[in-house]
C-alpha positions as CSV (number, residue, x, y, z in Angstrom):
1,X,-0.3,-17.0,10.4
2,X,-3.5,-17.9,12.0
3,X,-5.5,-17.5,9.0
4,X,-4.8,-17.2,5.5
5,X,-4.7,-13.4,4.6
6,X,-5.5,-11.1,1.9
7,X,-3.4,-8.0,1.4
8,X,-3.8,-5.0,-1.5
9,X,-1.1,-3.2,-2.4
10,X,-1.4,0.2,-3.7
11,X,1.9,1.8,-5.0
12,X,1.8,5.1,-5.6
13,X,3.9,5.0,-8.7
14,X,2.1,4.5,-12.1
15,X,5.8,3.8,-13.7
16,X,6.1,-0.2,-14.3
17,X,9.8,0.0,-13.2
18,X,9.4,2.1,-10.1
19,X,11.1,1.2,-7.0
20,X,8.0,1.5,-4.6
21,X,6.5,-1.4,-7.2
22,X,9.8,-3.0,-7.1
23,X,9.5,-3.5,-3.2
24,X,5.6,-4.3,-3.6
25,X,6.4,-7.2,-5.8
26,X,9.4,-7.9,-3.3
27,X,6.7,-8.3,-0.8
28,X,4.1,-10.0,-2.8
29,X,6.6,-12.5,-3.7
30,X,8.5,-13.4,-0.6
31,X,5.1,-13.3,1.7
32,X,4.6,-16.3,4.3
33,X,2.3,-19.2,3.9
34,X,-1.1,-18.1,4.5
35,X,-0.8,-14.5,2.9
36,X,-1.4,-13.3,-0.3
37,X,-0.7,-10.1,-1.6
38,X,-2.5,-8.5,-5.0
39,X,-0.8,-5.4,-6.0
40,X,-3.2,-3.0,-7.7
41,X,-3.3,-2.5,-11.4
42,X,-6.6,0.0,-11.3
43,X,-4.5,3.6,-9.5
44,X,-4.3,4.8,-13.3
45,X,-7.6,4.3,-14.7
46,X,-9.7,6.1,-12.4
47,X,-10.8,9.1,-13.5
48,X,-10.5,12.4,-11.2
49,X,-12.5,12.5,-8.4
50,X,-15.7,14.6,-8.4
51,X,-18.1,14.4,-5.8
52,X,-20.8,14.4,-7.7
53,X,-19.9,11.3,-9.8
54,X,-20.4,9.6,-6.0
55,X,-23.5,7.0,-5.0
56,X,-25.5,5.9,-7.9
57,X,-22.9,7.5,-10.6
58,X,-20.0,6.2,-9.4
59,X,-17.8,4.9,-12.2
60,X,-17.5,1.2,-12.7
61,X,-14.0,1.3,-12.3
62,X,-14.5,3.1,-9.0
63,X,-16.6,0.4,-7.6
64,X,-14.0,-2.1,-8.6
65,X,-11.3,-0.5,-6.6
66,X,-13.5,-0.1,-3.5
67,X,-14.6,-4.2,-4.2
68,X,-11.1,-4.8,-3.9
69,X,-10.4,-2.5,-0.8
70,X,-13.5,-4.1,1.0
71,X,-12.3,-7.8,0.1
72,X,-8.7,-7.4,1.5
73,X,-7.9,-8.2,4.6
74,X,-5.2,-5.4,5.0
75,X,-3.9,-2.7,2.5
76,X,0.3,-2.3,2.1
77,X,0.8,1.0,1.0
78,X,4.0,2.5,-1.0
79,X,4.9,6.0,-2.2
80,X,7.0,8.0,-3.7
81,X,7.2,11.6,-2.7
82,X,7.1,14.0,-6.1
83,X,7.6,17.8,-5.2
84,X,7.2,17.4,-1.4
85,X,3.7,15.5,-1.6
86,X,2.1,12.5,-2.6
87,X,1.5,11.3,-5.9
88,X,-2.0,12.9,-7.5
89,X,-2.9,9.0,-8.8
90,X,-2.5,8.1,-5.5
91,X,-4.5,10.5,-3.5
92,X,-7.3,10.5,-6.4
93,X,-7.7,6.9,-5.1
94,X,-8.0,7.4,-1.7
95,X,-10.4,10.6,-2.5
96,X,-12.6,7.7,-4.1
97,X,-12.5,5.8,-0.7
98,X,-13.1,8.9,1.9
99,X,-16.8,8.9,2.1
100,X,-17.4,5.0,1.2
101,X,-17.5,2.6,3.8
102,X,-14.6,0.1,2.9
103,X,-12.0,1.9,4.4
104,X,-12.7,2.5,8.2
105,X,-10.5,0.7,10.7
106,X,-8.9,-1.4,7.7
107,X,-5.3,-2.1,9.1
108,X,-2.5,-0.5,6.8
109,X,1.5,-0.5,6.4
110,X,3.4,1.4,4.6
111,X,6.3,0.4,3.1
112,X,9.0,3.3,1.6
113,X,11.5,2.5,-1.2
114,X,13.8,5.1,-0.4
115,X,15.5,6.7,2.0
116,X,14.2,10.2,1.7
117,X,10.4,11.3,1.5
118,X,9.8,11.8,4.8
119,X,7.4,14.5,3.8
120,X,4.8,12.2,1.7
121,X,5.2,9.8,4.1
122,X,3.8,12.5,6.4
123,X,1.2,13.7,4.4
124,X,0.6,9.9,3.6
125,X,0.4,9.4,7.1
126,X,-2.2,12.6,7.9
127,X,-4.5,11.6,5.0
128,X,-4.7,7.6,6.2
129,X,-5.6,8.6,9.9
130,X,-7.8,11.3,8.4
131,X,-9.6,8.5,6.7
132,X,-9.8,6.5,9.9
133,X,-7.5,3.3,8.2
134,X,-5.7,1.9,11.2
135,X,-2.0,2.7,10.6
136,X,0.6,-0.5,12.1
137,X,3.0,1.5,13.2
138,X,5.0,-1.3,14.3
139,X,4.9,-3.0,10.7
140,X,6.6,0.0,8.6
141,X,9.0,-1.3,6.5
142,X,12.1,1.0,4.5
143,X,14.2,-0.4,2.5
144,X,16.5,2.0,0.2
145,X,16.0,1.3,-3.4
146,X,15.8,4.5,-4.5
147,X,18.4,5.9,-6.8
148,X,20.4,2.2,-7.2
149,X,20.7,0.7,-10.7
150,X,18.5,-2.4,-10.9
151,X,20.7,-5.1,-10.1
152,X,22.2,-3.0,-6.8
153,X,18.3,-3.0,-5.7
154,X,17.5,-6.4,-6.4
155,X,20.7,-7.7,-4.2
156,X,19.1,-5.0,-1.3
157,X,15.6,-6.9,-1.6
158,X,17.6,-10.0,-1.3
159,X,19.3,-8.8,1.6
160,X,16.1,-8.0,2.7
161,X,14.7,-11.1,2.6
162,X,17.6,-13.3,3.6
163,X,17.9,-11.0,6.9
164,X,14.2,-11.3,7.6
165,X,13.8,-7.5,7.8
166,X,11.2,-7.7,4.7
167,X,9.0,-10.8,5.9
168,X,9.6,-9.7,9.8
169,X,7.5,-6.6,8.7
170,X,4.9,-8.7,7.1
171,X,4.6,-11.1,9.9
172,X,4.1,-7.8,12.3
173,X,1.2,-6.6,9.8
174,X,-1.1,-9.8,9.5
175,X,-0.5,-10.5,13.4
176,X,-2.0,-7.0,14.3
177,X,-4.5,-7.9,11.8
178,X,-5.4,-11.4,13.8
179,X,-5.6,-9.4,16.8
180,X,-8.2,-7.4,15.1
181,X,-9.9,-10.1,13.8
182,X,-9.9,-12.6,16.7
């Protein structure tokens, strides 16, 4: 890595023992010198977005998330799909975001715990663009966790890892991001 590197995951699973958090933390925890990744502990608390609780009555909580978004260098996003769609907590946050100025041009990868969903990772997909993040394609990491008991996923994460497949997409993230940046 050229420089060191912040990253902030957003999983869009509020359950502690999802899978998409599971392969956050995977990330998080096996990430090269010179990057660090915070996941993000604040999806659940904010409250529904309105519009007119935007500007000057923007919720504290709100103006935390978007501190975070603007002091990252890169966002890792990962999402289930529930009833062919994203996750509300998830696109409440990213509501929040639309008409702020963190988010424009900020690099993103997705990473997918599962190996179905392709429809939120569609709709995932139209909503980021639609927001003018910059998608790295070529970082998109999917790694099948979904539907394994625990100790089945955590020998796929370390497969994972001892392949390279899971740092390999890392590596392709923060080096689009040092294009970007140099």
């Amino acid at each position: 890595m050229e420089k060191s590197l912040i990253l902030y995951a957003l999983c869009g699973s509020q359950r502690k023992a999802s899978t998409n958090r599971r392969l956050l933390e995977a990330l998080r925890d096996n990430a090269p010198a010179g990057v660090s990744i915070r996941v993000c502990e604040l999806l659940g608390e904010l409250p529904i977005f309105n519009p007119d609780r935007e500007g000057e009555n923007t919720p504290a909580v709100v103006e935390e998330f978007a501190a975070e978004i603007r002091s990252c260098d890169g966002i890792v996003v990962a999402c289930p799909e529930y009833a062919h769609g994203l996750p509300g907590g998830l696109k409440n946050a990213l509501d929040w975001l639309v008409s702020r100025d963190e988010v424009p041009f900020k690099p993103v990868m997705i990473a997918h715990a599962s190996h179905r969903g392709d429809f939120a990772l569609e709709q995932l997909t139209e909503v980021l663009k639609t927001m003018s993040l910059r998608l790295v394609d070529e970082a998109f990491l999917r790694i099948s966790l979904l539907g394994k008991p625990r100790e089945t996923q955590a020998d796929v994460i370390a497969e994972s890892v001892e392949s390279g497949r899971l740092v390999s997409a890392l590596v392709k993230f923060c080096a689009a991001i040092n294009r970007v940046q140099a």
